[in-house]
N, C-alpha and C positions, 0 to 999 in steps of 0.2 A: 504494500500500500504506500509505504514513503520513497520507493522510487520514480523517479521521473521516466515519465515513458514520451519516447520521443516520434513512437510510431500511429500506425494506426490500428485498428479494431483487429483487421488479418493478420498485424505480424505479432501482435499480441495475443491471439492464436494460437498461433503459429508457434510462440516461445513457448505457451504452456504444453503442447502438444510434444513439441522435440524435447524439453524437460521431462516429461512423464514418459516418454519415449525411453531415453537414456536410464531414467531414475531406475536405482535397483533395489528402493524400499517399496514396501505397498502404497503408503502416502507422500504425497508430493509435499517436500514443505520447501521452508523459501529459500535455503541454502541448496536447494537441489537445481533452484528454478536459473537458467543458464543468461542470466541478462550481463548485460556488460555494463561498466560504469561510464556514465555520459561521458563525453572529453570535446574538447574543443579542437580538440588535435586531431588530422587527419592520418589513420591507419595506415596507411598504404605512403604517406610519408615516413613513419617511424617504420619502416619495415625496408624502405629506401635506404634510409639511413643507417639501419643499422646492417643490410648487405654491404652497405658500402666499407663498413668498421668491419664485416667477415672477410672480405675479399683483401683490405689490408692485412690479416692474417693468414689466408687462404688463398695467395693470388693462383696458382697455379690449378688447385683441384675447387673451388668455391661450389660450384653446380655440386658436386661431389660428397664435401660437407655441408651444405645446407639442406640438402634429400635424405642423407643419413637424421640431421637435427627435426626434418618433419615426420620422419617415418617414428622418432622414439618421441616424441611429442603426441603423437597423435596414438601411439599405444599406451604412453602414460593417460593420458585424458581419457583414454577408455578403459583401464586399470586390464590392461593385456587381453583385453579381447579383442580379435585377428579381425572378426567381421564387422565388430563396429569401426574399426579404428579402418578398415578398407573403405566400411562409408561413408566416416569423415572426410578420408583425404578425394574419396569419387572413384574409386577405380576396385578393378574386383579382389576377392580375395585373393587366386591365386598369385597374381601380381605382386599384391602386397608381400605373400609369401616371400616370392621370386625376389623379392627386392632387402626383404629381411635377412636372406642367406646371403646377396651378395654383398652386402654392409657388414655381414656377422653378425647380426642382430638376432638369429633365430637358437630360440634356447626351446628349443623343445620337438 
């Protein structure tokens, strides 16, 4: 209730729908509910900026370590499940597999 919503009627929806979606208790409560904190700053800036901070340590392989950093991002955000963490990122599970062994990332 004390969040500012910045959307509309759909995407607010839409948020409680992917929450309860993801959520792995029986009830939804508001630390489950996936909203992001307002910002004046544009994402896609800070995301600019800080490939650009990776690629000064990473000039030579950056594509390389930054696919590595979304593939264990988006398994952490899914607490290591293969098929939601495929759905995050959009692409199938085998893939994701395929991409987890050749990272070294596949423990199991």
């Amino acid at each position: 209730m004390r969040h500012p919503w910045t959307g509309n009627v759909r995407e607010l929806r839409n948020c409680i729908f992917e929450s309860a979606l993801w959520c792995s208790n029986p009830r939804l409560r508001a630390t489950d509910l996936r909203l992001h904190p307002p910002t004046s700053e544009d994402p896609g800036a800070t995301l600019v900026a800080t490939l650009s901070q990776l690629h000064a340590l990473y000039p030579a392989d950056l594509y390389e370590h930054t696919q590595r950093l979304l593939l264990q991002w988006a398994l952490a955000t899914c607490e290591g499940n293969r098929t939601r963490a495929a759905a995050l990122l959009g692409i199938g599970r085998s893939s994701l597999c395929g991409k987890l062994r050749r990272y070294g990332l596949d423990r199991g």
